[in-house]
TORLO-227180 format. One record per residue (C-alpha): x, y, z; residue number from 1. Coordinates in steps of 0.02 Angstrom, whole numbers, padded with zeros to 5 digits, always signed. Layout:
N
[[X,Y,Z],NUM],
...
//
This chain:
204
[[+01768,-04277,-01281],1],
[[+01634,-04164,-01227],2],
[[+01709,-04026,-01106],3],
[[+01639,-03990,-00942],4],
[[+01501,-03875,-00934],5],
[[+01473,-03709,-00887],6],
[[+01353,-03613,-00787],7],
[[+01319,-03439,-00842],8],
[[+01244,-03323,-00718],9],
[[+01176,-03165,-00755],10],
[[+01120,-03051,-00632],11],
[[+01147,-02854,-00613],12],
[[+01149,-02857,-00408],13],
[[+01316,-02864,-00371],14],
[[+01284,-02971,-00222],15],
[[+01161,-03075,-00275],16],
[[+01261,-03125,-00414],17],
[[+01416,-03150,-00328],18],
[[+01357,-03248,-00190],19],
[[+01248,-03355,-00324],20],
[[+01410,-03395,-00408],21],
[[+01501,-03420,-00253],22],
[[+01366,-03559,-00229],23],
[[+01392,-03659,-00394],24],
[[+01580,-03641,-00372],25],
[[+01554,-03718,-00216],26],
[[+01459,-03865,-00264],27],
[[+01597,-03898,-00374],28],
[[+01511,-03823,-00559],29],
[[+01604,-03713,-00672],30],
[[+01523,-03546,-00653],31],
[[+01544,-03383,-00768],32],
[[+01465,-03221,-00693],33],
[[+01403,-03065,-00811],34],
[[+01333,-02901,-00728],35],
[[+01207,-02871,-00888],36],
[[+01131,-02966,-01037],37],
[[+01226,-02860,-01143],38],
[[+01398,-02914,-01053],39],
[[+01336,-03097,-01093],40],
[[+01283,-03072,-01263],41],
[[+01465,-03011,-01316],42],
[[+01523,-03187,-01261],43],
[[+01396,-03279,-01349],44],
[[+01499,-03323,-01511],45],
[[+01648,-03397,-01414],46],
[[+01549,-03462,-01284],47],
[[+01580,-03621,-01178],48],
[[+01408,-03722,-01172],49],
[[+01323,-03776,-00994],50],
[[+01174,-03702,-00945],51],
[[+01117,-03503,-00906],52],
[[+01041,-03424,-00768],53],
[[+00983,-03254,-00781],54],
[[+00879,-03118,-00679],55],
[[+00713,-03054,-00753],56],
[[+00733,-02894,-00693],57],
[[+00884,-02810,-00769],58],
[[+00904,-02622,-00846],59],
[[+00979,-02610,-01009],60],
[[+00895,-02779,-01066],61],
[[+00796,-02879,-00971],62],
[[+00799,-03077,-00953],63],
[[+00630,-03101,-01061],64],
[[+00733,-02981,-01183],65],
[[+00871,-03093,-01193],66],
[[+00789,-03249,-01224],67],
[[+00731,-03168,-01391],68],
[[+00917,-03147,-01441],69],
[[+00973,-03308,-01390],70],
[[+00830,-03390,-01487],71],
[[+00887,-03271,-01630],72],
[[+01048,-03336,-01625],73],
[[+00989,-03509,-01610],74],
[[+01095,-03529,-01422],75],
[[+01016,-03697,-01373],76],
[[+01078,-03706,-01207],77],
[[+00950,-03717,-01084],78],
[[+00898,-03563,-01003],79],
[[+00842,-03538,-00796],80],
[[+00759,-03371,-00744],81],
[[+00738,-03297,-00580],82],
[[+00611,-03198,-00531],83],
[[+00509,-03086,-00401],84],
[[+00341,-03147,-00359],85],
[[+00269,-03011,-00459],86],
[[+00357,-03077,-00606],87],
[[+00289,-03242,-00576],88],
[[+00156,-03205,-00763],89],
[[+00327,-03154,-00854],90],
[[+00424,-03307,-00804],91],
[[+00262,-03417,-00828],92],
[[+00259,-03350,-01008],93],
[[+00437,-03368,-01038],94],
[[+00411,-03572,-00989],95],
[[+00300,-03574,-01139],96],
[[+00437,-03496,-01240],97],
[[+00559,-03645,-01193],98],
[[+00636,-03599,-01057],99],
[[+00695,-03744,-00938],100],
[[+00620,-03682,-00777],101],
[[+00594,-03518,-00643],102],
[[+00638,-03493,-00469],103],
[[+00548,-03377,-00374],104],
[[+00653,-03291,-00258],105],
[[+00674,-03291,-00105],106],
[[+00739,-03486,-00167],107],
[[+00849,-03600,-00049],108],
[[+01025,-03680,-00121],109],
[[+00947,-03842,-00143],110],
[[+00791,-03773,-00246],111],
[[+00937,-03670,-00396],112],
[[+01071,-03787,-00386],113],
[[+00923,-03950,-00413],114],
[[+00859,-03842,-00567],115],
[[+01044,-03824,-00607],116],
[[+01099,-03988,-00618],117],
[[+00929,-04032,-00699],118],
[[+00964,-03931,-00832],119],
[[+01139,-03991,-00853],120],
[[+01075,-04161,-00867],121],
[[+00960,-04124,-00996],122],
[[+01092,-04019,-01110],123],
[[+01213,-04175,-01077],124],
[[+01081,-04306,-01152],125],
[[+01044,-04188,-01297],126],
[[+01222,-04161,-01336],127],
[[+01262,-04332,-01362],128],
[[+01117,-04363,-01460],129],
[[+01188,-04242,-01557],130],
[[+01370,-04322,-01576],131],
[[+01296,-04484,-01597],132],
[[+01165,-04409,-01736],133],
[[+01322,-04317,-01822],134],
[[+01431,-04463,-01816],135],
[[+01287,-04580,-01885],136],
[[+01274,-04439,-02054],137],
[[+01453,-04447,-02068],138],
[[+01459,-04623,-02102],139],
[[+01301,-04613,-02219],140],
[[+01418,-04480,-02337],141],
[[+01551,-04642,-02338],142],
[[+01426,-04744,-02445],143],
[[+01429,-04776,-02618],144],
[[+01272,-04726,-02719],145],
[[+01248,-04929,-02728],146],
[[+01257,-04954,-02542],147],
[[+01150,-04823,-02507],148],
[[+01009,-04903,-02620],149],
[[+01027,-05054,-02536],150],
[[+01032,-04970,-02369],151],
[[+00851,-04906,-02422],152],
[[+00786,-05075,-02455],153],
[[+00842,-05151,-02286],154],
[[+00764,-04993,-02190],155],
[[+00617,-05036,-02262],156],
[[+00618,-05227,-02211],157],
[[+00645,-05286,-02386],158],
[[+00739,-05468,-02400],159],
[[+00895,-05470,-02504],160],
[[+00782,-05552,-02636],161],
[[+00685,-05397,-02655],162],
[[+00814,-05278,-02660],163],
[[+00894,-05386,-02795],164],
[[+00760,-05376,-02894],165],
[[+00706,-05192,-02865],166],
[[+00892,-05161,-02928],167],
[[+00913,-05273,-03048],168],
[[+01052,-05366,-02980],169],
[[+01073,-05537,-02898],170],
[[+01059,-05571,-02717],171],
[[+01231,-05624,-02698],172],
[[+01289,-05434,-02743],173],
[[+01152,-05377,-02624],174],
[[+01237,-05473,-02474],175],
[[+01403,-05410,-02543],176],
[[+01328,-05204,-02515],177],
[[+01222,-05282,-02349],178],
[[+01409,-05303,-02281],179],
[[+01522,-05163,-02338],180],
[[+01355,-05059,-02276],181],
[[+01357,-05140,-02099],182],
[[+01546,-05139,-02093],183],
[[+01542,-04939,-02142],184],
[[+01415,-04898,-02037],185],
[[+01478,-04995,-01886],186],
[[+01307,-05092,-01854],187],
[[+01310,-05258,-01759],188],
[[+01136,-05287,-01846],189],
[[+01009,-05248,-01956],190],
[[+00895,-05160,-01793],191],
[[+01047,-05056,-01750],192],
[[+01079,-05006,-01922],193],
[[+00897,-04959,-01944],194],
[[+00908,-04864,-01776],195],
[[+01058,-04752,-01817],196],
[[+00945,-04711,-01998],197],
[[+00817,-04662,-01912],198],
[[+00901,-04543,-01788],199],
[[+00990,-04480,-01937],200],
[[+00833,-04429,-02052],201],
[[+00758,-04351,-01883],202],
[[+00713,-04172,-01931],203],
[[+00807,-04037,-01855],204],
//
């Protein structure tokens, strides 16, 4: 089971950041403060996953700066940045560099926590299309060389007939590799099984 997620805020005003984390504590989120980028970044490699909120404006390393290193270190978590309205360009930019959205401060509670939970969402869906995808390529590993030609031929919307003779066997082995591969790979029908292929040959 996935565990609950965590919001990372980042933000080097002290109150600012505290009473932004107050917030998401109080609407009943996880929440993880850091007074820098570079107090973040040391968590990075232990991290628990959620979503991150950071300031643009920060000395040391700013919040454009550390969406480099996150990209460089391939965090996929989805990324919120706040900003002055003279930062507005920066943040703009850093949309086009992936990052899930910008408030402009002065922002209301309803406006961060929305963008919050919207990114939450999105990291939940993309999660467990990750399990699923990961569980889907562990059950391709359990088939035989065998299945896995005939699992080729059904993806392809090939009859038993045509498998059989594209491997030179009869149709009546064919049906026997049709069900050990539906039984191993836990497909209820031939449009499932061809669904959980495809999401597992989807490049990364």
């Amino acid at each position: 089971m996935a565990s609950e997620p965590v919001v990372h805020v980042i933000d080097d005003d002290d109150a600012a950041r505290q009473s932004l984390e107050f917030l998401i504590d109080c609407a009943g989120l996880k929440v993880r403060a850091y007074a820098s980028a570079i107090d973040f970044l040391t968590t990075v490699p232990d991290m628990e996953h959620g979503c991150i909120v950071t300031d643009v404006r920060m000395p040391e390393m700013s919040g454009i700066e550390l969406l480099g290193r996150l990209k460089a270190l391939d965090v996929r978590d989805p990324i919120i940045v706040i900003t002055g309205h003279a930062d507005v360009p920066m943040a703009i930019q850093a949309m086009k560099e992936g990052v899930a959205d910008f408030i402009e401060k002065p922002f209301s509670d309803d406006a961060i926590l929305g963008a919050i939970r919207a990114a939450l969402a999105r990291h939940s869906d993309r999660t467990q299309a990750n399990e699923e995808r990961a569980l889907v390529k562990e059950r391709l590993e359990s088939l035989s060389p065998r299945e896995c030609e005939v699992l080729d031929g059904l993806v392809e919307g090939h009859a038993n007939k045509i498998i059989a003779f594209d491997l030179d066997i009869s149709a009546r082995t064919v049906e026997v590799y049709r069900a050990n591969v539906m039984a191993k790979m836990h497909a209820r029908s031939l449009s499932e099984l061809v669904r959980m292929v495809t999401i597992a040959r989807l490049p990364d």
